[in-house]
C-alpha positions as CSV (number, residue, x, y, z in Angstrom):
1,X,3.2,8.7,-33.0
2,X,2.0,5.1,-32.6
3,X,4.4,2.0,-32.8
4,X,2.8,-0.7,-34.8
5,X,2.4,-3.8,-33.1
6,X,5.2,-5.7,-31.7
7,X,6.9,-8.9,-33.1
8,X,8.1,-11.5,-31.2
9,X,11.4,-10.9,-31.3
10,X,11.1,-7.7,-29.2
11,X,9.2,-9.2,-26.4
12,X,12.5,-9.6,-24.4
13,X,13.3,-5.8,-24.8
14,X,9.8,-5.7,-24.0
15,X,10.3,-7.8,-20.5
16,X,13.3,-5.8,-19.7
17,X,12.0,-2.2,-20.0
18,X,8.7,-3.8,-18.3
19,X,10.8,-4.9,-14.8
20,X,12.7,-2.0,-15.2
21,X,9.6,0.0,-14.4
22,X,7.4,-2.1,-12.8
23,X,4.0,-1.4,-15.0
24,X,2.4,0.1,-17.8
25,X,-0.6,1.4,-16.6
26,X,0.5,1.7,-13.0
27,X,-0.7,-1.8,-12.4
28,X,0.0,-5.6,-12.4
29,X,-0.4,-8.6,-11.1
30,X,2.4,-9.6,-7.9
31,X,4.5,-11.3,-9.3
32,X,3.7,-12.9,-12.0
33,X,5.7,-11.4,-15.3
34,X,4.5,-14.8,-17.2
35,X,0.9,-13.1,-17.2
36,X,2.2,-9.9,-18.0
37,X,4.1,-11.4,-21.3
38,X,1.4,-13.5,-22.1
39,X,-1.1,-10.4,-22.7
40,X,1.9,-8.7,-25.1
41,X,1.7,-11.7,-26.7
42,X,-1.9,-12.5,-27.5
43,X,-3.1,-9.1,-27.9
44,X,-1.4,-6.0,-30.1
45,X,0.7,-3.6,-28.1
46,X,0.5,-0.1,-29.1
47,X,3.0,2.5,-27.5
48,X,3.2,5.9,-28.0
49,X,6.9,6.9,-29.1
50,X,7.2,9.2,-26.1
51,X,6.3,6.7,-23.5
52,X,8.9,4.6,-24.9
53,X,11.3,7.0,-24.8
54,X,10.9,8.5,-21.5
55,X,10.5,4.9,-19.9
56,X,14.2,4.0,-21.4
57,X,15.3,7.0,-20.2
58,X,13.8,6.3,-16.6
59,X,14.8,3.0,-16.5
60,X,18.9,4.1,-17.1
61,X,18.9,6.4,-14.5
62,X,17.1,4.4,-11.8
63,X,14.3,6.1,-11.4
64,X,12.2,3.6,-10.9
65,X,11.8,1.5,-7.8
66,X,12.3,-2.6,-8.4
67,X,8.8,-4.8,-8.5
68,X,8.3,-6.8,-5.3
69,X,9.0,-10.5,-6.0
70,X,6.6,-13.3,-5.0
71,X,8.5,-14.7,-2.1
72,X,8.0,-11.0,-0.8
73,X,4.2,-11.1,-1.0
74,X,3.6,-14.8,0.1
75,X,1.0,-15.7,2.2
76,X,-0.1,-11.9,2.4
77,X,-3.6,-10.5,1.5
78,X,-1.8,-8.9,-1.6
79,X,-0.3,-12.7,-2.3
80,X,-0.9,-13.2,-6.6
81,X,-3.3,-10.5,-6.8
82,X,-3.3,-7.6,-9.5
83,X,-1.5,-4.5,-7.7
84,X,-2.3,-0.9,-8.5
85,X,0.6,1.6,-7.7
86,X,-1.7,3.9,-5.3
87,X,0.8,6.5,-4.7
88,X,4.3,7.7,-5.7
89,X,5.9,10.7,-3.8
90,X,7.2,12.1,-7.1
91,X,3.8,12.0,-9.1
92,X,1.0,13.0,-6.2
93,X,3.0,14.9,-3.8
94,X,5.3,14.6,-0.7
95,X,3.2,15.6,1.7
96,X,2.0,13.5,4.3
97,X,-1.4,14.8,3.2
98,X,-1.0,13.7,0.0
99,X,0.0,10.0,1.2
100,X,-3.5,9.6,3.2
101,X,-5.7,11.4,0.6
102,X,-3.8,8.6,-2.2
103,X,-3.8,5.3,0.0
104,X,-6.4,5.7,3.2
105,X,-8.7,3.1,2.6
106,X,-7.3,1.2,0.1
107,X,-6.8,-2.0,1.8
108,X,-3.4,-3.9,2.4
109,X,-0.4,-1.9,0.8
110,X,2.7,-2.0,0.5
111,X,5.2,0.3,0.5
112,X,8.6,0.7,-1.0
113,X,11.1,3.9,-0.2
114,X,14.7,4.4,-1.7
115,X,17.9,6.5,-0.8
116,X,20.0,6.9,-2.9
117,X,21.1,3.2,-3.7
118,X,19.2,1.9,-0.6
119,X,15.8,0.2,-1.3
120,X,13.5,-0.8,1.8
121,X,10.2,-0.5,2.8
122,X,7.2,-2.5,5.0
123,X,3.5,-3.9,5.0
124,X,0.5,-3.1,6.3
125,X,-2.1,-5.5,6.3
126,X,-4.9,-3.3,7.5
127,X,-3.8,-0.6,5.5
128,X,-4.8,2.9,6.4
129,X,-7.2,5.3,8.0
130,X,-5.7,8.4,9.7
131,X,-6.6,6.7,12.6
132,X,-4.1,8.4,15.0
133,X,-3.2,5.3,17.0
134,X,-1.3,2.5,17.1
135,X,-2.8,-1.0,15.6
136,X,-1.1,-4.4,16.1
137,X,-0.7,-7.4,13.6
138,X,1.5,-10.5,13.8
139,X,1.8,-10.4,9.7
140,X,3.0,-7.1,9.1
141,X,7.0,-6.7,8.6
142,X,9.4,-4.4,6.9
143,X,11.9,-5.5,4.5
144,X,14.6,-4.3,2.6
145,X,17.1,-5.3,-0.5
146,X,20.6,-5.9,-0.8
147,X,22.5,-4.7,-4.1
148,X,22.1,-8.2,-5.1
149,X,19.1,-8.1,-5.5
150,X,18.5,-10.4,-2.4
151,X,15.2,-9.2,0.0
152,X,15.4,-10.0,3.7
153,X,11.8,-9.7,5.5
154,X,11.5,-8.8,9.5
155,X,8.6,-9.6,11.4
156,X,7.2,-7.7,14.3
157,X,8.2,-8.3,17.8
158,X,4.6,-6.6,19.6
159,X,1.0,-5.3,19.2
160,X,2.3,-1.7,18.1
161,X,3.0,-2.9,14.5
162,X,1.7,0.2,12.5
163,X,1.5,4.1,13.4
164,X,-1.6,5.5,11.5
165,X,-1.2,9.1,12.3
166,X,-2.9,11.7,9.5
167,X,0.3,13.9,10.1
168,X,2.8,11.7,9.3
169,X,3.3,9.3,6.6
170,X,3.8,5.3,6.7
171,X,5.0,4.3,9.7
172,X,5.7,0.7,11.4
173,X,6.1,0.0,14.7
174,X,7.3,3.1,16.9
175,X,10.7,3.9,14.9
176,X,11.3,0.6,12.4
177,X,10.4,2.7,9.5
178,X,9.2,5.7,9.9
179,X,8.9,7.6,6.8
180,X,7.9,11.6,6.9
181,X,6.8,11.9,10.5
182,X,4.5,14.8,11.4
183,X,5.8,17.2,14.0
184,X,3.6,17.2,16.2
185,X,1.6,13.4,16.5
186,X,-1.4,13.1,18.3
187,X,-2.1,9.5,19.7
188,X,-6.0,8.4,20.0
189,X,-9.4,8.8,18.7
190,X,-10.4,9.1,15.1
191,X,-9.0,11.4,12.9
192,X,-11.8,11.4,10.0
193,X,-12.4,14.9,8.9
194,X,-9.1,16.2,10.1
195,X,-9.9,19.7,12.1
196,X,-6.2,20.7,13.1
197,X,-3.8,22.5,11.3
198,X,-2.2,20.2,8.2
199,X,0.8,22.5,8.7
200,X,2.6,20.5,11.0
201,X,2.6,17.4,8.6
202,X,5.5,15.4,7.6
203,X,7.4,15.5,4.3
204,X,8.2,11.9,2.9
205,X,11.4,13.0,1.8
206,X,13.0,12.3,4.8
207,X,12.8,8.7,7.1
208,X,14.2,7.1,9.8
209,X,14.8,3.4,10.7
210,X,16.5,1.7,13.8
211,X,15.2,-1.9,14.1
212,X,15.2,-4.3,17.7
213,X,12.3,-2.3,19.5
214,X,9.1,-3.2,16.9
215,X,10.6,-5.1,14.4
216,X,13.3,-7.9,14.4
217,X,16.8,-6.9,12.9
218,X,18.2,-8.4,10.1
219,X,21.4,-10.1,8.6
220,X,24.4,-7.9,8.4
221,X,24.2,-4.8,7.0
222,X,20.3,-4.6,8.3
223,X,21.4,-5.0,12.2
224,X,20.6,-1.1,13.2
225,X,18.8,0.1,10.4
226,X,16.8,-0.7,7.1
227,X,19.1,1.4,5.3
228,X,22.1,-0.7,5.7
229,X,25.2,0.4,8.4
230,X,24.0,2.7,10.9
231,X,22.3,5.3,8.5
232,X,19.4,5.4,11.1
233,X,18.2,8.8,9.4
234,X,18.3,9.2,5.3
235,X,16.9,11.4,2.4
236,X,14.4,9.9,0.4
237,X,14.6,9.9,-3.5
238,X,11.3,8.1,-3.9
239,X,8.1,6.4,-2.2
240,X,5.6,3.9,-4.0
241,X,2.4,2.8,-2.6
242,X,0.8,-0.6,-3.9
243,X,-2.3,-2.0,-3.3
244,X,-4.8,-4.4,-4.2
245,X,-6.8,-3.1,-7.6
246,X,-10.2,-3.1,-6.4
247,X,-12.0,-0.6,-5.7
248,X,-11.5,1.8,-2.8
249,X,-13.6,1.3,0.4
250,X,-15.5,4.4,1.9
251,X,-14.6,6.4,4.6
252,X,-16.9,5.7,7.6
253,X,-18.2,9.3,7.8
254,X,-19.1,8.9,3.8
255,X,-21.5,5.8,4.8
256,X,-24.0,7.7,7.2
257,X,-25.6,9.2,3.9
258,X,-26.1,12.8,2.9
259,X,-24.1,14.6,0.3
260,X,-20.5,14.4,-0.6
261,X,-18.5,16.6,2.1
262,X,-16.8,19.4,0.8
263,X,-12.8,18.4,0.7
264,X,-9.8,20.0,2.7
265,X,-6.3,20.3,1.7
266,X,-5.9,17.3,3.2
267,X,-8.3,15.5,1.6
268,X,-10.9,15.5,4.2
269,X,-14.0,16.5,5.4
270,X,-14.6,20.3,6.9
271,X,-16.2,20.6,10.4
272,X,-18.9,22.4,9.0
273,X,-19.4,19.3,6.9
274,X,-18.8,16.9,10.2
275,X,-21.5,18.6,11.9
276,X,-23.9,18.3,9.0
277,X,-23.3,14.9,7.8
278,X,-24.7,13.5,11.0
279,X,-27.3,15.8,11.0
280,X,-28.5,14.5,7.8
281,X,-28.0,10.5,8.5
282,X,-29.8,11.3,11.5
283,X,-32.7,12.7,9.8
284,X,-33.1,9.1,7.5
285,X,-33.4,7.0,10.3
């Protein structure tokens, strides 16, 4: 069933359900509702009944995570530019597998995590590669939101701003955030087409936060930890991903030509397929 198009007088409801969760389509534009409510104005909006439905009854139970404000984003490569929601924990998958095959090489992201009533989360402006190393920046930062709806930014205090580690999930500085951490990490070189065993990856359901080594502490209750108090450790109910909606960058081992590697659990390349990519980019020079 198809709703016919909207009057005016339900654009409000429309805002409201809209906020409540975050996009239709999995995308819009940071910060900027006006744009949003100017489209459902100028052009029809068509719904399907069921969409309606289950997004009313999302939004009363607070399932949904709340849309990163302007202020949040400002002066960031993500700063007024249409955002595409690149992974949620509850739609592609907790594993920390699942997090690198959705968001590695995507750009900048940003990423938001809840417990229970508890909403923080951090960003990365180099976004990321499996790497397994540290990378510094002086513009990443975590954040989180008081009940008020109030977000307090940190900053980073060194070079060791972001963890990329194909084990683990995101993770800023070496324990400011650190959501879903493998259990065994592995620090240096590039991870690429991932040889070792996925089975010691992390599950995003679970995080950790103590802030004053890597990242700056907050105002009262954000002095220890993200999560407000001294709930350093906390199960996750939910993890969103954004990131800028262009299109996704290649992996580095994609670029030396041949044919698309065969994919892993993981999402990466075999060693078998390792071994003959290079063969064949050698071959074309």
């Amino acid at each position: 069933m198809i709703f016919p198009t909207l009057p005016p007088k339900m654009l409000p409801a429309l805002s409201h359900l809209a906020n409540s969760l975050h996009t239709i389509g999995d995308c819009y534009v940071a910060g900027d509702v006006d744009a949003a409510l100017n489209v459902a104005r100028e052009e029809p909006l068509m719904l399907p009944l069921g969409a309606v439905i289950g997004g009313l009854a999302l939004a009363s139970r607070g399932g949904s995570l709340p849309k990163p404000p302007p202020t949040l984003l400002a002066g960031t490569n993500l700063d007024g530019k249409p955002l595409r929601l690149a992974y949620r924990a509850s739609r592609d998958g907790w594993g920390a597998e699942r997090f690198h095959d959705r968001v590695d090489f995507c750009g900048s992201a940003l990423v938001v995590a809840a417990s229970g009533g508890a909403v923080a989360g951090g960003y990365n402006p180099s976004g990321w590669a499996s790497t397994d190393d540290y990378s510094s920046s002086t513009s990443a930062f975590v954040f989180a939101i008081e009940r008020s709806g109030v977000w307090h930014r940190m900053g980073t205090t060194g070079g060791a701003a972001i963890y990329d580690n194909a084990r683990s999930g995101p993770t800023f500085g070496s324990d400011a955030l650190v959501v879903g951490a493998g259990m065994a990490p592995v620090m240096g070189g590039f991870a690429g087409p991932d040889t070792e065993s996925m089975q010691q990856q992390g599950s995003l359901r679970s995080a950790s936060s103590f802030l004053g080594s890597s990242y700056n502490r907050g105002p009262p209750p954000y002095e220890v930890s993200l999560f407000g108090g001294r709930r350093t450790q906390v199960r996750l109910r939910e993890v969103e991903v954004w990131v800028a909606d262009t299109p996704r960058s290649k992996a580095p081992y994609r670029e030396k030509g041949g044919r698309e590697p065969r994919r892993t659990l993981a999402g990466r390349a075999s060693s078998s397929d390792w071994k003959r990519i290079f063969s064949e980019a050698g071959k074309q020079k």
